[in-house]
N, C-alpha and C positions, 0 to 999 in steps of 0.2 A: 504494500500500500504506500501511495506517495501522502507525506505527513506536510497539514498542512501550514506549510514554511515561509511564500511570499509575505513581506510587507513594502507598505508606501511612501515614500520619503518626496520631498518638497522636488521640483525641476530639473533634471540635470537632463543637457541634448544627449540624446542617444545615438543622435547620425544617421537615421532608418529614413530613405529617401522612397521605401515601399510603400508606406501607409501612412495614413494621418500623426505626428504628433501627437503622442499623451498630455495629459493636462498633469500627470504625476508620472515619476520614475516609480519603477517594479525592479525592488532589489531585495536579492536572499537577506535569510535572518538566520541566523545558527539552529541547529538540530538537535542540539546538547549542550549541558553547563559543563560537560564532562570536559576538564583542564586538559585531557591526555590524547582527545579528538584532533584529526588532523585539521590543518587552518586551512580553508578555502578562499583566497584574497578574491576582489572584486573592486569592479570598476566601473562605473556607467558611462566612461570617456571612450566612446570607439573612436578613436584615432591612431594614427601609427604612436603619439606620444604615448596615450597610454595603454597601448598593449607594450610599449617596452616599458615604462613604469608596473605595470605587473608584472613584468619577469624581473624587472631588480627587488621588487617587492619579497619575492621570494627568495632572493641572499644568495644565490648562487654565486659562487667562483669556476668556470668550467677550466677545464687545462687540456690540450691535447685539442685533437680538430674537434667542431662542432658542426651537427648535422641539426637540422631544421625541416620538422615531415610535414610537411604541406599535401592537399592535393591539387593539383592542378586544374583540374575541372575537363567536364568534355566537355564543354561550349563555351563561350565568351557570355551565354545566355544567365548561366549559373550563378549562385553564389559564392565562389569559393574567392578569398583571401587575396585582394589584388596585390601585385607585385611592390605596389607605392605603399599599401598599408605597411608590408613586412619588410620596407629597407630599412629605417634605425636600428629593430633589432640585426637582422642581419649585419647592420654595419658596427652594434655593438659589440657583437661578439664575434666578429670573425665568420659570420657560419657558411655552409652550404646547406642548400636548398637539396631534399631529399625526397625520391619518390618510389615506387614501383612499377612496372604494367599493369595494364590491368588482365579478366579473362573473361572478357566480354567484346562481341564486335564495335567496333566504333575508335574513336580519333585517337586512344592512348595505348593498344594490343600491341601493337609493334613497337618498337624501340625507334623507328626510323620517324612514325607516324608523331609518337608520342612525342620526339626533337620536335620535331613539326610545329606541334600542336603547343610546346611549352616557347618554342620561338614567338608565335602568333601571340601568346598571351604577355611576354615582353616581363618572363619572368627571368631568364639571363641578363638584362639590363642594370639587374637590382643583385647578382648573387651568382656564381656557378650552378647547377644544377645536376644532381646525379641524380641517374636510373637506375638504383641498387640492385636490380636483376638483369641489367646488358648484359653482364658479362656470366650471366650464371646463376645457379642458387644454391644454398645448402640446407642442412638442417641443423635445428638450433634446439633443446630440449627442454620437453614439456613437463610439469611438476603433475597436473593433470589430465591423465590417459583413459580418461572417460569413453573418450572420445576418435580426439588426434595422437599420435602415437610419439611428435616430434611436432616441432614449426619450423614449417619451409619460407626462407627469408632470402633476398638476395647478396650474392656472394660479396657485397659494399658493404655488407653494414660492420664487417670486420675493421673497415676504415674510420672507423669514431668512435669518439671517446667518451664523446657527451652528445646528448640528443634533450632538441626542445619538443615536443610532440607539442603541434600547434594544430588544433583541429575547428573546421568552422562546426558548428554546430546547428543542426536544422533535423529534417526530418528522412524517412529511409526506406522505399518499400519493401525490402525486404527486412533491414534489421528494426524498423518502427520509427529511430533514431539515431542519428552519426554523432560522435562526440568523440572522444579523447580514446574511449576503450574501440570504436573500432577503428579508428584512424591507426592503430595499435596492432590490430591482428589482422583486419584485412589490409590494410592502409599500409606495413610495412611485408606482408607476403609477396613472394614473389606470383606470376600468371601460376603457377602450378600450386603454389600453396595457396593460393583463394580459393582453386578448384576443390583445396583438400579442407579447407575449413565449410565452406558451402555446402559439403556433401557428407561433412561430419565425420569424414576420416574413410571415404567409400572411394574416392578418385581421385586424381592427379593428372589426369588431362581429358577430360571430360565434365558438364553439367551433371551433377544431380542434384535432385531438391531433397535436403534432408529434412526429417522434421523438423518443426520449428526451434521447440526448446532445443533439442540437440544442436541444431547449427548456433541458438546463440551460447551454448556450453561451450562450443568449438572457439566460437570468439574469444570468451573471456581465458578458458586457457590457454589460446594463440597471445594474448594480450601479456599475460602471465609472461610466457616463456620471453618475451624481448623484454619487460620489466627486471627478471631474474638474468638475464642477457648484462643489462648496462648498470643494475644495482641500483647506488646511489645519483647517479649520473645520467639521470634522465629527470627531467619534470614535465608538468603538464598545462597547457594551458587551450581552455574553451571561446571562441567569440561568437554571443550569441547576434547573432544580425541576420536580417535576409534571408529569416527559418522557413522555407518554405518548408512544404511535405513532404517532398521531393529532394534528392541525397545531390550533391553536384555531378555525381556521375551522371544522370539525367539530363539529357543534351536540353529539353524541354521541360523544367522543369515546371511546376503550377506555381503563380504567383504567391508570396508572404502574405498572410493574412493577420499578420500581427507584428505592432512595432519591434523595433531591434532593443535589446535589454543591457546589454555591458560585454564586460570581459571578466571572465573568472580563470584563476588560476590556484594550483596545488603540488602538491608532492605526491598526492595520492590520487592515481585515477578513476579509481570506485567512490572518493567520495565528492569531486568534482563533476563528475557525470551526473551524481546524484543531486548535485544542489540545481544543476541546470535542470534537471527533471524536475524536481519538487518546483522550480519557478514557472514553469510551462503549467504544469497540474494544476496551480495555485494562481494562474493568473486571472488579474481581473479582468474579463473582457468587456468590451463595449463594442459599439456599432463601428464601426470601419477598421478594429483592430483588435480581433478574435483568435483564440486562441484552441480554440475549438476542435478546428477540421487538423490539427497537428497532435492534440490530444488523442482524436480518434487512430488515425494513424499509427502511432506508438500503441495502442492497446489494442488494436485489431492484428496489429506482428507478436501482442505480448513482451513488449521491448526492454520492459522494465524488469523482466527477468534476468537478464544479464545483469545488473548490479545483484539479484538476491545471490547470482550462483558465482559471481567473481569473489563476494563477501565470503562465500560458501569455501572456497577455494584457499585463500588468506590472501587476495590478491590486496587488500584493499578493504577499508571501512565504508558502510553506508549512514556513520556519524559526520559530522563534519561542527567548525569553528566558524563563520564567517567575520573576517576582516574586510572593513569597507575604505578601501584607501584614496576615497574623496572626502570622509574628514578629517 
């Protein structure tokens, strides 16, 4: 059950150029007094400033190269993370810009397409770019074999040290909703390890539909295995804008039916996913900025299962602290 968590604080712009302007900001509220809950920061400034003030927020010192997992989107239609939003961070730390293939037809399958399509989007301009599976894949080991028996990741991710898991956050048809946890297990698989979490550990170059719960199981221990991968040296952070229902791989996707909310960031990607859930669950809706048809979405995939079974796993808490670092 998503507890209910939103509350309303006085104006802050949110940058949602989709829908009407709120007359109030919708920002998380802590889930527990529990001191020992991991802290979820937040921001209601979407701009390139403060998505890099949310990652200093978080204290990091990275060393060694730094990767940055974006997706790139199949369309210019999408919402995914424009190249202008994520230059200061990139230029903060050094990073490269980090992707997969995908295993689905369309503009990212190939490596040659995928250049293509990351040239068109004018995401080189702002950062190098790698395709962590050009050159290969391998496998990486899974803590829970429910499922998947290993995570197939590609053969780059051996090159860094440090990893920002930068996900935009919206809606999924297949997982209900994209965040941080699957940016994590689909988002860093290579074309053959999506085949193999999608199908719940049945194939590797082929479609199958697994069951639902089963495939989001396969997530959360695909998600697992590159958390237990990089340790302390990875963080996480959410920007909720431009949620349609619709995931960015969706060349098409259906227009946002609700204003854009902030930037959340954590250490913990079970409990960051969750604070974006509980604000979507809990939102206020009104007429031209609904939150509704993204609601249904998520609970018609059962999407929110993955946090009870990542929890399940010890990938992660579904407590969380919220830090609001616009006071």
């Amino acid at each position: 059950m998503i507890l209910p968590l939103a509350a309303l604080l006085t104006l802050v712009a949110c940058g949602s150029t989709q829908t009407k302007p709120r007359t109030e900001a919708v920002v998380p509220v802590s889930s527990t007094e529990n001191a020992d809950a991991p802290v979820v920061y937040f921001t209601s400034n979407i701009t390139p400033e403060g998505l890099l003030n949310i990652y200093n927020a978080l204290g990091c010192k990275p060393e060694g190269k730094v990767g940055i997992k974006i997706s790139t989107g199949e369309s210019a239609k999408t919402g995914y993370l424009r190249p202008e939003f994520l230059a200061p961070l990139v230029k903060a730390v050094d990073g490269t810009l980090i992707e997969c293939n995908t295993a689905y037809g369309g503009s990212r399958m190939k490596t040659a397409d995928h250049r293509k399509a990351i040239a068109e989007r004018g995401f080189e301009a702002v950062a190098p770019v790698d395709i962590m599976d050009e050159e290969g894949d391998l496998q990486i080991p899974v803590k829970d074999t429910k499922h998947i028996q290993y995570d197939i990741v590609g053969t780059h991710i051996q090159n860094y040290n440090f990893v920002i898991n930068l996900a935009h956050f919206k809606g999924h048809a297949m997982g209900g909703f994209g965040g941080v946890l699957k940016n994590q297990s689909i988002g860093f698989a290579s074309t053959s390890g999506k085949f193999y979490i999608h199908s719940a550990g049945e194939s590797q170059d082929h479609w199958i539909t697994a069951e639902q719960d089963a495939f989001l199981e396969s997530m959360a221990a695909a998600a697992q295995a590159v958390a237990d991968y990089f340790g302390p040296n990875i963080v996480y952070i959410d920007v909720m804008n431009n949620m349609s229902v619709d995931c960015d791989c969706d060349a098409n996707p259906d227009k946002p039916r609700l204003a854009d909310i902030g930037i959340l960031a954590s250490t913990d990607p079970v409990a960051l996913d969750k604070a974006c859930l509980d604000l979507v669950f809990n939102y206020p809706s009104q007429k031209g900025d609904d939150a509704t048809a993204l609601q249904k979405r998520i609970n018609r995939q059962h999407g929110t299962h993955i946090i009870d079974y990542a929890v399940s796993i010890g990938l992660g808490s579904a407590d969380y602290r919220i830090v609001n670092i616009d006071k």
